[in-house]
N, C-alpha and C positions, 0 to 999 in steps of 0.2 A: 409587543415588540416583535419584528418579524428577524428571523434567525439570516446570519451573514455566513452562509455555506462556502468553503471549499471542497471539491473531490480529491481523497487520496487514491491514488494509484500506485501500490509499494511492490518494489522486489517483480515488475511483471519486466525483467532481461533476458535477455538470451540464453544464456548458460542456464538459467532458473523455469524457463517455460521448456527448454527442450530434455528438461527433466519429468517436465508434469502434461503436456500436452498429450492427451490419445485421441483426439479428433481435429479435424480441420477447420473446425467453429469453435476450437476453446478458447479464443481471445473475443470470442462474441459479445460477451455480457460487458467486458469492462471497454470495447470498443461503441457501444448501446451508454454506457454509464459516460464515457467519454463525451459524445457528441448530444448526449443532454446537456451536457456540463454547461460546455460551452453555447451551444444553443440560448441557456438561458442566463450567460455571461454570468455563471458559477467558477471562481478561479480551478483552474486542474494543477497540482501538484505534485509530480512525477518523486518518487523517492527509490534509490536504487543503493544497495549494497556495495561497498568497494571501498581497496586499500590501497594505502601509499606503497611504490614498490620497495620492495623488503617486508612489507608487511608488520612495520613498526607500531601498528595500534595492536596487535594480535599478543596475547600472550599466550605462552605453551600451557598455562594453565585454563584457558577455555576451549574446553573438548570441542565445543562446536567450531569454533571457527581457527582453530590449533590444525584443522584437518587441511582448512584450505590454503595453510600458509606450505602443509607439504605438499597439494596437490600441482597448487598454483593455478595462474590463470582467471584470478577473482581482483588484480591490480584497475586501477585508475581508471588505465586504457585500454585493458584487455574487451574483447568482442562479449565475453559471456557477461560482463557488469553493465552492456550500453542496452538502453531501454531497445526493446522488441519495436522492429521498425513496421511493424503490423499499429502500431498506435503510438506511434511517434510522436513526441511534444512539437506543437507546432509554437508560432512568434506568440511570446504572453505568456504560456504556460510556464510553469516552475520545473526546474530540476534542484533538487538536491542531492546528496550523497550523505548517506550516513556509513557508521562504522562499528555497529551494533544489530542485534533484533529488533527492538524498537525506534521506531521512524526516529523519536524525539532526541535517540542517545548516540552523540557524536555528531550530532548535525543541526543547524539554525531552523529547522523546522516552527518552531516555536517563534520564534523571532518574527519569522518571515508571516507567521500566521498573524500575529498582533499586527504587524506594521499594514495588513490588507485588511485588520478590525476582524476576522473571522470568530465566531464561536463555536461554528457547530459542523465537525469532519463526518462529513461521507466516505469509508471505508472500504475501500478494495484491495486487494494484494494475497501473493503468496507468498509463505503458505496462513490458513485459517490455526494453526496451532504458534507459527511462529511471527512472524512479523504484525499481520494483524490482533491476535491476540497480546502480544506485548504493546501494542500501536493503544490498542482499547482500553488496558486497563490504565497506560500511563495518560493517556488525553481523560480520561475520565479522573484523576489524580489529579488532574488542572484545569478540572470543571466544564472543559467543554462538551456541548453537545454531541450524541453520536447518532449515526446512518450508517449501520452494517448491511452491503448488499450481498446477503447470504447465496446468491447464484456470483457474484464477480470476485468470490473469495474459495480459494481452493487450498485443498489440504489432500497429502498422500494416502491418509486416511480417512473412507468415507464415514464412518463411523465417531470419529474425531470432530470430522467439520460438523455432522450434523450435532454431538452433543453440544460444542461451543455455540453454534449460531442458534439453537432451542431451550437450550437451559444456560449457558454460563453469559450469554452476550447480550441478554432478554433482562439480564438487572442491570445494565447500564445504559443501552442504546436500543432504541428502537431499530429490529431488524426486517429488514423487507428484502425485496425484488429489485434487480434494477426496473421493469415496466414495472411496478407498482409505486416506485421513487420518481419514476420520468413521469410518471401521469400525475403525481401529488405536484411535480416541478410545474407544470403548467397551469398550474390552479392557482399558484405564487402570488 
């Protein structure tokens, strides 16, 4: 039976890349993971962080996101929550919004993935400790298959990325390249 792939693309906004970016080619790999996708009419699934204004999903008891509710500017509409227009969803792709670390918590991600028949996520997003690593363990919770593209998944710590995508992402999902995924894509 041959696998019904979608690409996740999670957390790659504004506010979230002009935190992590140090060169002018760091949207390379998931813009590469991108234009396989759809090349070989793989749905893309944009998933991006953001809250209602007031910031009514946030409670003062989660340290992580209790920070943004003082910082502000992580709302609906705000500029830092809208996907990086360096890889823009074009007509077809998905957007969601979730209101958690993992893709699935707060948002129809799930929903949306059944109702296109998918089993098996191709994973990309920042960062490799949060988003995607919550992303992986709960899709793998729900049986589907995984594709971590251990170059289009970034973490503030290099040390970090590498243990999760060599030892901790290797008992669930096969991890590769994005050119090592686009060259399997074409063999399809």
């Amino acid at each position: 039976m041959t696998a019904k792939m979608a690409l996740l693309v999670m957390d790659v906004q504004q506010g979230i890349v002009g935190r992590y970016a140090k060169s002018p080619d760091f949207l390379q790999p998931f813009e590469r993971a991108i234009a396989t996708a759809r090349s070989a009419q793989i749905p893309v699934i944009y998933v991006r962080v953001a809250f209602r204004p007031g910031y009514p999903e946030v409670s003062p008891r989660n340290q992580f996101f209790a920070a943004a509710t003082q910082n502000g500017g992580f709302d609906e509409t705000a500029e830092a929550t809208q996907i990086h227009p360096a890889i823009a969803p074009q007509q077809g792709d998905v957007v969601l919004v979730k209101r958690r670390v993992s893709a699935f918590t707060g948002s129809d991600l799930d929903v949306v993935l059944r109702g296109l028949g998918v089993d098996t996520l191709v994973v990309s997003g920042i960062s490799t400790s949060g988003v995607v690593l919550s992303t992986v363990r709960e899709a793998s919770d729900k049986d589907y298959g995984l594709i971590v593209l251990k170059d289009a998944c970034v973490d503030g710590d290099p040390e970090v990325h590498r243990v999760l995508t060599e030892k901790v992402f290797v008992r669930q999902a096969q991890v590769t390249t994005v050119e090592e995924w686009a060259t399997s894509v074409r063999y399809m």
